[in-house]
C-alpha positions in Angstrom: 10.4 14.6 -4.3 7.1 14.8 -5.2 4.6 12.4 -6.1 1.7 12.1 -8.0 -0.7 9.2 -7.2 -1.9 7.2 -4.0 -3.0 3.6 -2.3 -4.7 -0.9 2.6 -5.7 -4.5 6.0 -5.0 -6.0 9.6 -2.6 -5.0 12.6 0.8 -4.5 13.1 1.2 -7.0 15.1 2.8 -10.5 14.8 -0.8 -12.7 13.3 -3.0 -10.0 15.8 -6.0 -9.3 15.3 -7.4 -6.2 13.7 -5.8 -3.0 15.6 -9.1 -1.0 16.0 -12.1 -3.4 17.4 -14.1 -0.5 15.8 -13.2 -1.2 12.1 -16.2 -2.7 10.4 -14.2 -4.5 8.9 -12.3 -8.1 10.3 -10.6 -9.8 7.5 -9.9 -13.4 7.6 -6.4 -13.4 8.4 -3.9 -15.5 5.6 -2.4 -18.2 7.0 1.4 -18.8 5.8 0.0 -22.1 4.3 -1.9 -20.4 2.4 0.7 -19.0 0.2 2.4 -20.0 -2.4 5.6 -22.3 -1.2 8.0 -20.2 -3.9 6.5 -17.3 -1.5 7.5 -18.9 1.7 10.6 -20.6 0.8 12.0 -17.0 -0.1 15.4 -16.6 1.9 15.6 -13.0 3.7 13.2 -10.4 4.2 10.2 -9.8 1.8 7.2 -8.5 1.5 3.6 -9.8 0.5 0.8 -8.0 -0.3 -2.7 -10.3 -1.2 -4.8 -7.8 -2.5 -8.6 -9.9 -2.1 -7.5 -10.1 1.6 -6.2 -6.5 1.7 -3.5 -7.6 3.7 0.3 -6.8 3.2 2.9 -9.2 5.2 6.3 -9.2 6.4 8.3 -12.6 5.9 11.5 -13.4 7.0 13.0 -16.7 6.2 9.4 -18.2 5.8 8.6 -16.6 9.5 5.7 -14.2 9.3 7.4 -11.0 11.1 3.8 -8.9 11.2 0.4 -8.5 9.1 -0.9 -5.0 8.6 -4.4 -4.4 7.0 -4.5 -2.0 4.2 -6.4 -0.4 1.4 -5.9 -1.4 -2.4 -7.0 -0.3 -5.7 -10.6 -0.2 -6.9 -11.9 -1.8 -9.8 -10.0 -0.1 -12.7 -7.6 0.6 -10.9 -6.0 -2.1 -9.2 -2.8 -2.2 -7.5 -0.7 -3.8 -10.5 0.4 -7.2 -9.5 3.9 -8.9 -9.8 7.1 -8.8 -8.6 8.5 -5.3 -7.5 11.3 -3.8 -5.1 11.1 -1.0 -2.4 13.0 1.4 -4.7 12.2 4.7 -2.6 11.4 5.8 0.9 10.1 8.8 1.8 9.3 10.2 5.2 6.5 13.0 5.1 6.2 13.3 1.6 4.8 16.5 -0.8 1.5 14.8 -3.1 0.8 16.3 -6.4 -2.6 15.8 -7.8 -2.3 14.4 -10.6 -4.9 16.2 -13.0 -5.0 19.6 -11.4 -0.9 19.7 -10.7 -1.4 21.4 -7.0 1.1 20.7 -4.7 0.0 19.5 -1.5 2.4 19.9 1.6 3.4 17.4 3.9 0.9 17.2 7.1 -1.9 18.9 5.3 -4.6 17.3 5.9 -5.1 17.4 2.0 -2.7 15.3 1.8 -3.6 11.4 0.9 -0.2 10.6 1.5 0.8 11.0 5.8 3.6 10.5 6.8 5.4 8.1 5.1 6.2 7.1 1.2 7.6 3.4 0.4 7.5 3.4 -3.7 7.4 -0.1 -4.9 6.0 1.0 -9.2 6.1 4.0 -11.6 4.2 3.5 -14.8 4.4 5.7 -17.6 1.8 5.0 -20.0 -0.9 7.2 -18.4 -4.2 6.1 -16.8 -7.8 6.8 -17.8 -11.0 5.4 -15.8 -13.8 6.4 -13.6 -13.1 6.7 -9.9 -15.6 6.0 -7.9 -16.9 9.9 -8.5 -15.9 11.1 -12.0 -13.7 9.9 -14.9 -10.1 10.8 -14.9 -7.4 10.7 -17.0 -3.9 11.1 -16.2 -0.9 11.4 -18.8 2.9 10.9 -18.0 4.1 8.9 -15.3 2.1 7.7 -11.9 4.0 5.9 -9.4 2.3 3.2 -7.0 3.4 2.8 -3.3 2.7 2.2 0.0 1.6 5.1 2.7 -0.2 6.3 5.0 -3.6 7.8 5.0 -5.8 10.4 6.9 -8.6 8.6 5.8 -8.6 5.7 8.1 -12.0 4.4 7.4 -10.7 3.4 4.1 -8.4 0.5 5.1 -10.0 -2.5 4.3 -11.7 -1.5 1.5 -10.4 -1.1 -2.5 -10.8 2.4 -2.5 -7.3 3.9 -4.0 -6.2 4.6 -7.5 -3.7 1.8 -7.2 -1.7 2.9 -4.2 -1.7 0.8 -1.0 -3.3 2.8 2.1 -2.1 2.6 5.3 -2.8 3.4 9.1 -0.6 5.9 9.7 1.0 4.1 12.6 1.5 1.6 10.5 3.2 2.7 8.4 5.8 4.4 10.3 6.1 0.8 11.9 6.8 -0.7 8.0 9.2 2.1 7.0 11.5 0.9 9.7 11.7 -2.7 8.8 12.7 -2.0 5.1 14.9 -0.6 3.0 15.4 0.0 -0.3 15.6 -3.0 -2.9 13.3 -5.3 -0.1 11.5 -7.5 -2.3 7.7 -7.4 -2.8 5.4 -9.8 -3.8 1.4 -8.6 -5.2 -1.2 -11.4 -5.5 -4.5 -11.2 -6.6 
């Protein structure tokens, strides 16, 4: 499969701090309490992402399992809020740009995508906006995710077009703790 559009906070580690003591970037980690208790009180695995924290967790039975930081959608556009479901996983997946139509293989380092695909959105109305360099506009459909990213100073920041950036290692570490129809959570 190949996809068309890409996506970011702290460690994968349970409530740890930041991974890399480098990152210019330390987040106040989200306390469970913090949360919303129909959030917490969610039977079985799930998955929360709180995009002004840039920080996507994994609950089980109201147990935080791990934290990852992340990367989300800049201004215009944001990573869409809501309820959603893994409904895809892809491991080292093929990105097509999505105005020029070049494919770009898996492991390239063209490739916004690394190693890992976990498709949570597809939206077919299009997208127009400016993106941080130069206004684009996008017809048909453009799917939203989470993956990896070669571009690891970007976690942490609202960089992407929407998609959810990853460290790499990360999220190969996600990909193996869900599966398909895991339930996901988006709050401003």
């Amino acid at each position: 499969m190949v996809l068309g559009f890409s996506f970011l906070i702290p460690l994968a580690s349970s409530a740890g701090p930041l991974e890399d003591p480098d990152h210019p970037l330390r987040p106040h980690e989200i306390q469970l309490k913090e949360l919303p208790k129909e959030i917490t009180n969610k039977i079985g695995r799930h998955l929360v992402l709180h995009r002004s924290r840039r920080q996507l967790l994994l609950l089980e039975q109201g147990k935080l399992l791990v934290r990852y930081p992340v990367a989300v959608g800049m201004a215009g556009w944001d990573t869409p809020a809501g309820r959603y479901k893994v409904l895809e996983k892809m491991q080292n997946p093929i990105w097509i740009h999505p105005q020029s139509g070049e494919l770009v293989a898996a492991g390239d380092p063209g490739n916004p995508l690394g190693s890992r695909w976990i498709g949570f959105q597809c939206d077919c109305l299009g997208r127009s906006g400016f993106d941080g360099e130069r206004f684009v506009d996008i017809e048909g459909c453009t799917s939203s995710g989470f993956h990896g990213t070669p571009h690891r100073w970007t976690v942490g920041r609202a960089v992407s077009h929407g998609c959810v950036r990853f460290f790499d290692e990360h999220i190969r570490d996600l990909f193996e703790k869900v599966q398909r129809g895991t339930p996901i959570t988006v709050i401003p």
